[in-house]
C-alpha positions in Angstrom: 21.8 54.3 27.9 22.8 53.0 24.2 25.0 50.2 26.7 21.8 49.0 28.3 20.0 49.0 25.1 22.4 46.7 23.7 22.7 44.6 26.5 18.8 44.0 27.1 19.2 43.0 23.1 21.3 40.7 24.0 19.9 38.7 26.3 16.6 38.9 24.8 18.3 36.9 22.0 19.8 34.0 24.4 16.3 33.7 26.0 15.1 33.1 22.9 17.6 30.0 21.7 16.7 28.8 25.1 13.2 28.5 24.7 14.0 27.0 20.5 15.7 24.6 22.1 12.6 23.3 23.8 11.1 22.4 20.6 14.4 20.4 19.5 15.0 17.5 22.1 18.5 15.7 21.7 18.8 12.4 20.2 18.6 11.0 23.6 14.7 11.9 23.9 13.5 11.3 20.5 11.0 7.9 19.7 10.8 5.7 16.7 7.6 4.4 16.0 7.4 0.7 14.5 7.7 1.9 10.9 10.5 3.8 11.6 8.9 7.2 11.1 9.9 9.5 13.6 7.9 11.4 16.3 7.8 14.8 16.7 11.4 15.0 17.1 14.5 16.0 15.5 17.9 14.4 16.2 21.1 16.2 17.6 22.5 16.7 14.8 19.6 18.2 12.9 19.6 20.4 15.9 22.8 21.9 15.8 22.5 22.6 12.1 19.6 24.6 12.9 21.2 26.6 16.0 24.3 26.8 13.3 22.4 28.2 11.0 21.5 30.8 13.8 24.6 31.9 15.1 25.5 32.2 11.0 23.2 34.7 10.4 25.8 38.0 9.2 24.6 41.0 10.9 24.0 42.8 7.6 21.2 40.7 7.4 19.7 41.3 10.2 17.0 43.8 11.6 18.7 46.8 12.6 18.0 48.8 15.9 18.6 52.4 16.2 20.1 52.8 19.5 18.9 56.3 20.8 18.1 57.4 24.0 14.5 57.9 23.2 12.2 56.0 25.3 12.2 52.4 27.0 9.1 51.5 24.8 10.8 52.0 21.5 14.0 50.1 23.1 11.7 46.8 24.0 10.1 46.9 20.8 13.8 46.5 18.6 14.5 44.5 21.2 11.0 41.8 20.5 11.8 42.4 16.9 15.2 41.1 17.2 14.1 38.1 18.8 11.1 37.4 17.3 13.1 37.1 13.7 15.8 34.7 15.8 13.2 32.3 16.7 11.4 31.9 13.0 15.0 31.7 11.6 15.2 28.7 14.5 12.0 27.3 14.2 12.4 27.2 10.1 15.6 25.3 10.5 14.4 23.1 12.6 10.9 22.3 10.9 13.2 21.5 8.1 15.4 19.0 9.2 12.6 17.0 11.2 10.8 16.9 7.6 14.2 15.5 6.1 14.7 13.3 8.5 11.2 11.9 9.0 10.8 11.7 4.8 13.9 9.8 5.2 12.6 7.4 7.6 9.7 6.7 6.0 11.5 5.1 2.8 10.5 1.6 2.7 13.0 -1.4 0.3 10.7 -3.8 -1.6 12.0 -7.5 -0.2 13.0 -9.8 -3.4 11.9 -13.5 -3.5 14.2 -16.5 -3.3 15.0 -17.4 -6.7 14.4 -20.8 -6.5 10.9 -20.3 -4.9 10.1 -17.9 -7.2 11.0 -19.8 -10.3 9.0 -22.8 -9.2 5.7 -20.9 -8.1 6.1 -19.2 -12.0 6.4 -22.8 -13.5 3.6 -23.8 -11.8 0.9 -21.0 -12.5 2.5 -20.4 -16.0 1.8 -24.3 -16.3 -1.7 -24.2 -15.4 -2.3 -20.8 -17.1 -1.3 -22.7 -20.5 -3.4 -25.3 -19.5 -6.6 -23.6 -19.0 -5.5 -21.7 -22.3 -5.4 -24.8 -24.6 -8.5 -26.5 -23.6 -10.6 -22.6 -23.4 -8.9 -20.7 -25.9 -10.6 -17.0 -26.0 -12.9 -17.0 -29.9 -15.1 -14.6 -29.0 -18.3 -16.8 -28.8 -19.7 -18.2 -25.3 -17.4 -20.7 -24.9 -14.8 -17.7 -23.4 -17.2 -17.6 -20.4 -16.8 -21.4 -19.8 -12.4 -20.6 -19.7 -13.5 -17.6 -17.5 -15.8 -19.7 -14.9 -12.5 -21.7 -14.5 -10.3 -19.1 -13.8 -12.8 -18.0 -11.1 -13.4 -21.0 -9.5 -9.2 -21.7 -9.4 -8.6 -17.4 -8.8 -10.5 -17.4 -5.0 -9.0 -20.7 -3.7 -6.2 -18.8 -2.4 -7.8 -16.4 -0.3 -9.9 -19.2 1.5 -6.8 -20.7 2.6 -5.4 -18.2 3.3 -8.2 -17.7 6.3 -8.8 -21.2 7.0 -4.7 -21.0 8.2 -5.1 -17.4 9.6 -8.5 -18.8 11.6 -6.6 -21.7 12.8 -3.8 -19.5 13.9 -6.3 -17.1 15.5 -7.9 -20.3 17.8 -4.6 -20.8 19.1 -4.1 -17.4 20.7 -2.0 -15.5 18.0 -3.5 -12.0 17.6 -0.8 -10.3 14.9 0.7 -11.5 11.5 4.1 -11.9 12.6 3.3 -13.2 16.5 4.4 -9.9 18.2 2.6 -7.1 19.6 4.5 -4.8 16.7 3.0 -6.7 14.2 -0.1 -6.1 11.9 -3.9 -6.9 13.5 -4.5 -10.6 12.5 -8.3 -9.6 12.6 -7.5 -6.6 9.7 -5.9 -8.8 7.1 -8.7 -11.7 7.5 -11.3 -9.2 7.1 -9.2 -8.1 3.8 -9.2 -11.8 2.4 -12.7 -12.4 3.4 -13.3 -9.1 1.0 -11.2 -10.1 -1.5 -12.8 -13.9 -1.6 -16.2 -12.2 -2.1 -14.8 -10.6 -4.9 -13.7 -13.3 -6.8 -17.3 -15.1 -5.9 -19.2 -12.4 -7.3 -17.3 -12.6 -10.9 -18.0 -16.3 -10.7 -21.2 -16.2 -10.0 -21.4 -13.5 -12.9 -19.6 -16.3 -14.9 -22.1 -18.7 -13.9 -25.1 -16.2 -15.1 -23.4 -15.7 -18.8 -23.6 -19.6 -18.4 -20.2 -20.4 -18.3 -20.8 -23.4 -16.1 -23.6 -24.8 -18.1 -21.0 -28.0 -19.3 -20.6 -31.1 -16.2 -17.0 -31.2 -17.7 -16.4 -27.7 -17.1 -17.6 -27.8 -13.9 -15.7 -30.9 -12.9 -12.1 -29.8 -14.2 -12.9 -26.3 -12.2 -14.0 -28.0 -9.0 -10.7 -30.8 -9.1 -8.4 -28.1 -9.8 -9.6 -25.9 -7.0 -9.7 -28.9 -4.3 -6.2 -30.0 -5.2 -4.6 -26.1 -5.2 -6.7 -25.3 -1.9 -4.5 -27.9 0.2 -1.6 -27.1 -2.1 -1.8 -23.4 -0.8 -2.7 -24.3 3.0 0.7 -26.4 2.8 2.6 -23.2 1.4 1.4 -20.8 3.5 2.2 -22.6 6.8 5.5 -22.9 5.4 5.6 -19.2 4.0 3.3 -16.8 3.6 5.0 -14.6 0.9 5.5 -17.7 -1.5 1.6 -18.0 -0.9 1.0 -14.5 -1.7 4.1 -14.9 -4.7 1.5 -17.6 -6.1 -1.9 -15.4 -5.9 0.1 -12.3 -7.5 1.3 -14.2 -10.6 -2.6 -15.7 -10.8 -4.0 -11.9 -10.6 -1.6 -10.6 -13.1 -2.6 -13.3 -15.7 -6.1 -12.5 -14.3 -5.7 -8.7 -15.3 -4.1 -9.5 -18.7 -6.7 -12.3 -20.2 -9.6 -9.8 -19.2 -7.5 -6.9 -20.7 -6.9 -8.7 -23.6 -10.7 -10.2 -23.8 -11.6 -6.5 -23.7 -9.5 -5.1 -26.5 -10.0 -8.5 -29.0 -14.2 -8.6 -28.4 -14.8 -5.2 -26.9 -17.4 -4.5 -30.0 -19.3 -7.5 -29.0 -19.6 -7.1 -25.2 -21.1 -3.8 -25.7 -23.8 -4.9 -27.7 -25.0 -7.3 -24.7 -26.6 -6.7 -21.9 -25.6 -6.4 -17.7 -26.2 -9.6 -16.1 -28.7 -9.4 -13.3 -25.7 -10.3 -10.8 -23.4 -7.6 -11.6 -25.7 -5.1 -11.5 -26.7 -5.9 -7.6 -23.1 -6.6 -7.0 -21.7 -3.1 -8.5 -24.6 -0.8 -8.3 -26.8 -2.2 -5.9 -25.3 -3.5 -2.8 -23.2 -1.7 -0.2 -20.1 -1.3 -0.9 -18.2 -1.7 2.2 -17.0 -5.1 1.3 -15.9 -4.1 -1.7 -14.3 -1.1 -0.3 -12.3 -2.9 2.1 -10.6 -4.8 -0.6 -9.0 -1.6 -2.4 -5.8 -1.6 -0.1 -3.4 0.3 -1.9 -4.7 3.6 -2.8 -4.1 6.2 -5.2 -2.3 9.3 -4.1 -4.3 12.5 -3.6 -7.5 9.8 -5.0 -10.7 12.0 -3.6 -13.1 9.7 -2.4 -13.8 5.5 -1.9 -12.8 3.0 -5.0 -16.4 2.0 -5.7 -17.5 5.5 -6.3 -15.0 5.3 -8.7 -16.3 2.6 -11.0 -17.7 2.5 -14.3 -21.3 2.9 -15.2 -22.3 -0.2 -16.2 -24.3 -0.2 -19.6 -23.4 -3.4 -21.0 -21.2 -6.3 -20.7 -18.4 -4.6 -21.8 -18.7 -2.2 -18.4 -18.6 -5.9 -16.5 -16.2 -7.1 -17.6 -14.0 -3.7 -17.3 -14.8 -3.6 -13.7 -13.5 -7.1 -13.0 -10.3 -6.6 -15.1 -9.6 -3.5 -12.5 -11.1 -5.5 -9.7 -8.1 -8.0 -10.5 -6.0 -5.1 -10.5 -6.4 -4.1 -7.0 -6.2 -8.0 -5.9 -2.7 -7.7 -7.6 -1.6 -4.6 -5.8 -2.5 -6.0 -2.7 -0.8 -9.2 -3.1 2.8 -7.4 -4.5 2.6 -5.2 -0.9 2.3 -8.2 1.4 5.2 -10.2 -0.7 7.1 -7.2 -0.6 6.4 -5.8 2.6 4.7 -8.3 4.9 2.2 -5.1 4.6 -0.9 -4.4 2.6 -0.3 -0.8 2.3 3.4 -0.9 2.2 3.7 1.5 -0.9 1.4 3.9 -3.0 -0.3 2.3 -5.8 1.7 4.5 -8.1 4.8 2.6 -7.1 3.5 -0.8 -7.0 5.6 -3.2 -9.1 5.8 -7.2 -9.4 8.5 -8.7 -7.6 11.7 -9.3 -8.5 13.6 -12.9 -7.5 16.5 -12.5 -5.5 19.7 -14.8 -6.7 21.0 -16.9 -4.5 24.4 -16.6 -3.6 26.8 -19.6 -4.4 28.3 -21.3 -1.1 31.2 -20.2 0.3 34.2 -22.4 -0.3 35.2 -24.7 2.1 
């Protein structure tokens, strides 16, 4: 009797690593999805560490049976215990490795720039940044809003360019970023530039009320600098669209720092004026989805949408920290599709500016 006990142990246990091994398909079986995550399956290899770790387990350790020849319902019941604490040892193991190898998977290199491109798109924004600087420096009066007008009308070229290319592209049959059926929906990154250029209107037009485009000269150095950088950047992004990107991320980080800057220098004085009509429709008022759909990159474990997220607005001062963090979010944006052909290619806790790549010397002949 205590020989059949053991024996109907025994092969309740093997049943058992037979049905386990459903759950772990070899390598041979197992599907990648395009961002290399893996689904629902765990490799061979994690598999036999898992069934290792089974056959491992000492025998001190596990549950023991008192083999007595009592009744057949106290034998089956050992018998289930045994094998029910084989297949959660099993199932544990396995659960683990998929989570390793799926977390490793998911890890995702920021590309680097060319360092030549890279050089010459900072020359050429830092160039125009000083620019705009000596002919508007920031004194705290009105005249800031005439430098900041400027910097608006210049700061949403890009992202009309970036659609008139993408719409052209679109006429012509392409359907994806990158021309393949793998690639990103044309249709979702349009509608993000489309957000993002609506943005940027609204803090011109905000601009505009403060009457920072009262002056004809203002307006006409804005206006010939935006006509000549919109065909500059339709050129660029034919030819590449991260250098066209590289250029809008360098513009948004200045963006972020002049407001930042403006709000720390003048802060007392902005909160003693008042909300312009504008930005109260545009950030309390109207539905959010458009501004929604710009906020890309999102916080980790962030409860809720961006614009329920935003600052009361009181004064000025409350403006004017809403577009500093609205050019924060263009920027984050912009350093994912450089870095990652992807506008949600890292958490928003990660997001850094990119980094040139050197080039390497030629080979000798």
């Amino acid at each position: 009797m205590k020989f059949a006990a053991v024996l109907s142990t025994f092969l309740l246990v093997a049943s058992s690593q037979s049905e386990v091994g459903a759950f772990v398909p070899s390598s041979s079986a197992s599907r990648t999805k395009p961002n290399g995550v893996v689904s629902g399956v765990v490799p061979s290899s994690a598999s036999s560490a898992a069934f290792n770790g089974i056959m491992q387990v000492p025998l001190d350790n596990a549950p023991r049976l008192r083999l007595s020849a009592t009744t057949d319902e106290a034998t089956e019941a050992a018998s289930t215990k045994v094998a029910e604490s084989v297949v959660d040892t099993s199932i544990a193991a396995a659960g683990g490795a998929a989570v390793a190898v799926a977390s490793s998977a998911g890890a995702k290199t920021p590309s680097k720039m060319d360092e030549r491109i890279f050089t010459l798109n900072k020359i050429i924004i830092d160039r125009v940044y000083d620019l705009i600087c000596f002919f508007y420096p920031v004194k705290g009066n009105d005249r800031d809003f005439a430098r900041f007008f400027v910097l608006e009308t210049v700061a949403r070229v890009p992202y009309f360019a970036y659609l008139s290319v993408l719409h052209l592209r679109e006429t012509f049959g392409q359907r994806t970023t990158d021309g393949t059926s793998m690639g990103e929906e044309m249709s979702d990154r349009m509608r993000t530039h489309y957000a993002e250029a609506d943005n940027e209107l609204h803090h011109l037009l905000i601009m505009e009320e403060l009457g920072g485009n009262s002056n004809p000269v203002d307006r006409l150095l804005a206006q010939s600098m935006a006509f000549g950088y919109y065909w500059y950047v339709i050129v660029v992004y034919f030819l590449s669209e991260q250098a066209a990107y590289h250029l809008s991320e360098l513009i948004e980080d200045h963006a972020f720092e002049t407001y930042d800057g403006f709000l720390k220098n003048h802060g007392d004085r902005l909160k003693k004026m008042p909300v312009p009509a504008i930005a109260s429709k545009y950030y309390e008022k109207d539905n959010p989805f458009l501004f929604d759909l710009f906020c890309t990159v999102k916080e980790a474990g962030a409860d809720g949408t961006y614009s329920a997220r935003r600052p009361e607005l009181k004064s000025l001062y409350d403006v004017f920290v809403n577009i500093r963090d609205d050019e924060r979010e263009h920027w984050k944006t912009l350093c994912n599709l450089v870095q990652f052909n992807d506008m949600q290619g890292c958490d928003a806790s990660v997001v850094k500016s990119t980094e040139p790549r050197p080039v390497e010397p030629a080979a000798a002949a």
